[in-house]
C-alpha positions as CSV (number, residue, x, y, z in Angstrom):
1,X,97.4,129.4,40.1
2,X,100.6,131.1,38.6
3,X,103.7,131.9,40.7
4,X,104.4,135.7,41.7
5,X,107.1,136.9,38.8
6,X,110.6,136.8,39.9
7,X,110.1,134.5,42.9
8,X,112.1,130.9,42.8
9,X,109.8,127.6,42.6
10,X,109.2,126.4,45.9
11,X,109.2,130.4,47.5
12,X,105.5,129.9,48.6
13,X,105.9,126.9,50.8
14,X,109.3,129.0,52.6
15,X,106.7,131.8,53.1
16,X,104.1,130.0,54.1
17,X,106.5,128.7,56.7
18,X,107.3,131.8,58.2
19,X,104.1,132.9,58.1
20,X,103.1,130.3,60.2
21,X,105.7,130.3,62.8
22,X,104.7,134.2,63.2
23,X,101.3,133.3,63.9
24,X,102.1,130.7,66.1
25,X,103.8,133.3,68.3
26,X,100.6,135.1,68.5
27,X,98.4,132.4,70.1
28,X,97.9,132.8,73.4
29,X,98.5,128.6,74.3
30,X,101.8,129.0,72.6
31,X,102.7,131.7,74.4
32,X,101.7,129.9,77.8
33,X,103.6,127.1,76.6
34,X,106.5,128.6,75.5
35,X,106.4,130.6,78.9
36,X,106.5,127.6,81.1
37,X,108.9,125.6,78.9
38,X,111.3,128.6,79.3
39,X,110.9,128.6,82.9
40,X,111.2,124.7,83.6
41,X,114.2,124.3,80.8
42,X,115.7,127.8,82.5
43,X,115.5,126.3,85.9
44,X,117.2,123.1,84.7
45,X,120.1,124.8,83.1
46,X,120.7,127.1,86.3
47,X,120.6,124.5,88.7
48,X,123.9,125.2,89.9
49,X,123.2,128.8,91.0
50,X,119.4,128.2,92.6
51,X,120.5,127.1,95.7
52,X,120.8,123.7,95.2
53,X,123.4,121.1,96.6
54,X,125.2,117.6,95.4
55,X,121.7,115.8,93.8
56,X,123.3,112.5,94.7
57,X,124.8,113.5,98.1
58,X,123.4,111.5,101.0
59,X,122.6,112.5,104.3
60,X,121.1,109.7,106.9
61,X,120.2,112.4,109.4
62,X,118.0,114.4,107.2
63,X,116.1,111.5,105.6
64,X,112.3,111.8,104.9
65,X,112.2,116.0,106.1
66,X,108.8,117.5,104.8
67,X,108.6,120.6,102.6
68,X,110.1,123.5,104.1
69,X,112.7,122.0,106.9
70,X,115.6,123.1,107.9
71,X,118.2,120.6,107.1
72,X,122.0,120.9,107.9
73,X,125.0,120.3,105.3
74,X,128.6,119.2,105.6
75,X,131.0,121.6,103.4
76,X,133.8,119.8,102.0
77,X,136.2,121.5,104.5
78,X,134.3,120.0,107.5
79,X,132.2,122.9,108.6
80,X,128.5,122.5,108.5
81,X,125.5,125.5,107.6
82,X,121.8,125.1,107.6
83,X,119.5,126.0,104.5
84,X,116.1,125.3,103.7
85,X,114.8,122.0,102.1
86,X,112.5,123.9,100.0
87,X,110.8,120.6,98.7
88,X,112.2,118.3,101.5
89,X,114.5,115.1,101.3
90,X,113.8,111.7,100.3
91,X,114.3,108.5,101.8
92,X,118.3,109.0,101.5
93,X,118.1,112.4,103.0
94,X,119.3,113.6,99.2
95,X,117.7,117.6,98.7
96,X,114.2,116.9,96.3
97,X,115.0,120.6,95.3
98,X,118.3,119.4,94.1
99,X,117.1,116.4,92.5
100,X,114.5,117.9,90.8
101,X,116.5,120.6,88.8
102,X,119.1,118.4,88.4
103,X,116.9,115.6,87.1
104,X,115.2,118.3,84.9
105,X,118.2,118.3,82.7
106,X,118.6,114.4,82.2
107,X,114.9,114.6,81.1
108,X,114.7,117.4,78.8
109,X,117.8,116.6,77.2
110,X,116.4,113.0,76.4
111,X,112.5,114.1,75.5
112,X,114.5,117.0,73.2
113,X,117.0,114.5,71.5
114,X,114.7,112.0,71.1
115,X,112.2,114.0,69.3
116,X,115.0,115.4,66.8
117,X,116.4,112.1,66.3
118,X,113.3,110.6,65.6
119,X,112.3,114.4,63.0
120,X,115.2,113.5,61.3
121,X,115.1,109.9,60.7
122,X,111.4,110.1,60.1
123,X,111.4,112.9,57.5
124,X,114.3,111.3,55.7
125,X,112.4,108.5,55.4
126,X,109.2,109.8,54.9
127,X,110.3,112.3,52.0
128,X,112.5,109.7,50.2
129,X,108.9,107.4,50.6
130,X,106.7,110.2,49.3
131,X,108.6,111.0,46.4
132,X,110.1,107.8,44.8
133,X,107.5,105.1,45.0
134,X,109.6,101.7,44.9
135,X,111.3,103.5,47.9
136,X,107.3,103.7,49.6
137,X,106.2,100.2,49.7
138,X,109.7,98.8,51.4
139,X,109.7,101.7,53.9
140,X,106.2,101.9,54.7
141,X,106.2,98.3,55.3
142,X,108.8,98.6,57.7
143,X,106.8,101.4,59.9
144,X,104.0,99.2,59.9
145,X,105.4,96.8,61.8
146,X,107.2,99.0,64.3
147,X,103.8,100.9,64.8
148,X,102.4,97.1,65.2
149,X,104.4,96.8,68.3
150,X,103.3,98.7,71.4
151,X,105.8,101.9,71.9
152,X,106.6,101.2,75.7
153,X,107.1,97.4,75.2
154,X,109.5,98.4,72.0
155,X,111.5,100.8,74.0
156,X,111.6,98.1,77.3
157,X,112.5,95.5,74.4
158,X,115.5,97.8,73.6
159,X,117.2,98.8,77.2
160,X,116.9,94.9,78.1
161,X,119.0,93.7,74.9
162,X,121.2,96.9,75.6
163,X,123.1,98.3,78.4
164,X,121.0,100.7,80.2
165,X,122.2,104.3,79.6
166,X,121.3,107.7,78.4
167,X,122.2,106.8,74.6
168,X,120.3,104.0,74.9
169,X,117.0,105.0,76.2
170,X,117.3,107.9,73.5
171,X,117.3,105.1,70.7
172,X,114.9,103.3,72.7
173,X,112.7,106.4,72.8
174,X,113.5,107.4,68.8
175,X,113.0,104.0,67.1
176,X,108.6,104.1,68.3
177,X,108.3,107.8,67.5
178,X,110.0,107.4,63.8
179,X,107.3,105.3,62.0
180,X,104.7,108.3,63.2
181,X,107.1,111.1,61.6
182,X,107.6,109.1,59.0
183,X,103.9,108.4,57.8
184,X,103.1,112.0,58.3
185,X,106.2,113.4,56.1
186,X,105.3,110.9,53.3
187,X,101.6,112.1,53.0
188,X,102.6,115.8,53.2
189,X,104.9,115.0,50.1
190,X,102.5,113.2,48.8
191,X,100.6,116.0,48.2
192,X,103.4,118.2,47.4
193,X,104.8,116.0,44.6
194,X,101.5,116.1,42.8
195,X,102.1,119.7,43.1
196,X,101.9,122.2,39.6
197,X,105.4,123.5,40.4
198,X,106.9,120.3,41.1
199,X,106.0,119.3,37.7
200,X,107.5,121.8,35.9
201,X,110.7,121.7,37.9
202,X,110.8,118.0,36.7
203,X,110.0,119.4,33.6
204,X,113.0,121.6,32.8
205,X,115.2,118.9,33.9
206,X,115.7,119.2,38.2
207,X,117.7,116.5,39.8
208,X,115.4,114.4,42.4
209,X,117.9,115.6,44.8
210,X,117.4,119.0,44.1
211,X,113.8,118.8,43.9
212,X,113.1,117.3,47.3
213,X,115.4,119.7,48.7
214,X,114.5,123.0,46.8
215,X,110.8,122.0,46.7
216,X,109.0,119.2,48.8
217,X,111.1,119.7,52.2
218,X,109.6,123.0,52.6
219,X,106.7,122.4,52.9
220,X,106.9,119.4,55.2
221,X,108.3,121.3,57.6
222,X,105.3,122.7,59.2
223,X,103.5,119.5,60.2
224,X,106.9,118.2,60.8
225,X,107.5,121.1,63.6
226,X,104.1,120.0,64.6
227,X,104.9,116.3,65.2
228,X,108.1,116.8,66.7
229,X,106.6,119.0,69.5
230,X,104.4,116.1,70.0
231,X,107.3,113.4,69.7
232,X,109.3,115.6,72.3
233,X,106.3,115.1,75.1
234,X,106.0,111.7,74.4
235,X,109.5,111.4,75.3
236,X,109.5,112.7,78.4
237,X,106.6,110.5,79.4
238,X,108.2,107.0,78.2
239,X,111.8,108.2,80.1
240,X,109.3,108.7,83.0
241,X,107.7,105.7,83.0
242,X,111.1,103.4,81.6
243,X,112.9,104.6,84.8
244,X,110.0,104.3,86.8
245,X,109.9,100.4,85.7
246,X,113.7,100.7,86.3
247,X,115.2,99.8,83.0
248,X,115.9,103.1,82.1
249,X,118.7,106.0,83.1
250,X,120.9,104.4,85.8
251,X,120.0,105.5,89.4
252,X,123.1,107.5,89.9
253,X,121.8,110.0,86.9
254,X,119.3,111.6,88.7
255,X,115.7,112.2,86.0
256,X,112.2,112.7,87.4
257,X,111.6,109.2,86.3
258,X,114.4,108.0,88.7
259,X,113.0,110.5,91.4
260,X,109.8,109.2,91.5
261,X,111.0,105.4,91.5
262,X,113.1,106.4,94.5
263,X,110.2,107.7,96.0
264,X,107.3,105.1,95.7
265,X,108.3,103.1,98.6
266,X,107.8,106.0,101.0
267,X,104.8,106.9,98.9
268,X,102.2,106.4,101.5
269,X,104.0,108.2,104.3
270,X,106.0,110.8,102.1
271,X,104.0,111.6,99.0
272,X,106.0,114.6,98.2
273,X,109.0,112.1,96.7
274,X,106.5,111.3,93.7
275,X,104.0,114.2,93.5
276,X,106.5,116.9,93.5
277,X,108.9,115.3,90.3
278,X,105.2,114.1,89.2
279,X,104.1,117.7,88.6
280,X,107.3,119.1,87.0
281,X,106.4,116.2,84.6
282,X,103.4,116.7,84.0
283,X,103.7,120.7,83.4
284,X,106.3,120.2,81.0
285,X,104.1,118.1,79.1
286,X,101.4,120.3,79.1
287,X,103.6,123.3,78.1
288,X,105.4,121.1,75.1
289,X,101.5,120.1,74.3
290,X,100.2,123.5,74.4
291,X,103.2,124.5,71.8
292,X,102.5,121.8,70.0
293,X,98.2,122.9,69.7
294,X,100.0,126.5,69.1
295,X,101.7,125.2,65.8
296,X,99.3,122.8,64.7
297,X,96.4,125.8,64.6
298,X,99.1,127.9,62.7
299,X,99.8,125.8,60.4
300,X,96.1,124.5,59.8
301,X,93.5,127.2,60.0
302,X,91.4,125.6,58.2
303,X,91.4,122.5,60.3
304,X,91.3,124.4,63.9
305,X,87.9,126.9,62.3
306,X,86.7,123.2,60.8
């Protein structure tokens, strides 16, 4: 199929892209998703002015107060008020409100950087495999055997050789996710490099550079959106379940994981200490899943009528 006159090799796969994205913004499990990410990500960032306290501040009097209770805080200048403990206190008598918002940005910020850090990485790797094939066989091998290795015991693995931190459970997080990217990027340019007008743009002479950049990384960029959603709720569930284990984010930085591994020894007695960080979890996961389905339908219409 010829190329519309006047248009640059490699236009199609840009528009395509866009496109895409515009029809992603039409689907109704998007727009749910994008909806409640907004909301839980907008909650997180406003912490400060949603009538929350210190996160970490501890208060032996109000320990254990149900849902709704009236607790009483100590200003800095010695005076004391009473405000609502909307989703009561823990075991500590730290605000679950607090903690919750609070924790919402530790957890977010690692699910979100992990799932970029592990894009980039994956589609570096993945576009260098796809297009120069001594590059494939060294690379690929390498993915195989991280893939071989269960992503949780990888990640544990990791925080136990290094000190435990936010850095580190980000790495710890990226280096399982990477292989996936990775594999999908290299089949996408694949495809792509077997392409008409990849051909011809090695045919009048195109660096490699030039060509993977002009030509191939458009078009991965779609799935690759696709797979970073996907990477990004992963995330979030492995920082869970790392802190939950406790070899993840230090207990000082408050994270849902944290939250609920606070809470599990009052579990039986107090259940709102792990079901209430429990279900911010698993909303967010929906709502990055439910992007995710968005893009994936967008981008393959084919595949979603199939």
């Amino acid at each position: 199929m010829s190329m519309p006159a006047g248009l640059p090799i490699g236009t199609t796969s840009v528009t395509a892209s866009r496109g895409a994205l515009a029809r992603a913004l039409r689907r109704p499990e998007a727009l749910v998703g994008g909806v409640l990410l907004l909301l839980i990500a907008g909650a997180a960032v406003l912490a400060p002015w949603l009538g929350t306290v210190d996160p970490v501040a501890i208060d032996p009097i109000a320990r254990n107060l149900p849902p709704g209770a009236i607790m009483t805080v100590t200003r800095p200048d010695g005076s004391t008020i009473e405000r609502l403990a909307l989703f009561g206190t823990d075991g500590l008598g730290r605000d679950l409100w607090s903690r919750v918002l609070y924790g919402g940005r530790a957890s977010l910020a690692i699910g979100i950087s992990a799932a970029l850090l592990s894009g980039v990485c994956g589609a570096v790797i993945g576009l260098l495999a796809g297009y120069w094939r001594w590059f494939d066989w060294i690379a690929m091998r390498v993915m195989d055997g991280l893939m071989a290795i269960p992503g949780i015991l990888l990640a544990i693995g990791l925080v136990s050789v290094w000190r435990a931190g936010v850095i580190t459970v980000v790495i710890a997080i990226m280096v399982p996710e990477m292989p996936r990217v990775a594999r999908l990027v290299r089949s996408v340019a694949l495809r792509i490099r077997a392409e008409p007008y990849v051909e011809a743009a090695e045919a009048v002479g195109s660096s490699s550079a030039r060509i993977i950049w002009r030509h191939v990384t458009p078009g991965v960029l779609g799935p690759l959106a696709v797979q970073c959603a996907f990477a990004c709720a992963t995330a979030i569930l492995i920082e869970a379940a790392l802190s939950f284990l406790g070899v993840g984010v230090p207990l000082e930085t408050p994270t849902w994981g944290n939250v609920m591994s606070e809470g599990r020894q009052w579990f039986r007695l107090y259940p709102q200490t792990i079901l209430i960080p429990g279900v911010f979890v698993a909303v967010t996961v929906l709502a990055v899943n439910l992007v995710g389905d968005g893009l994936r339908d967008a981008f393959d219409p084919v595949g979603r009528a199939r």
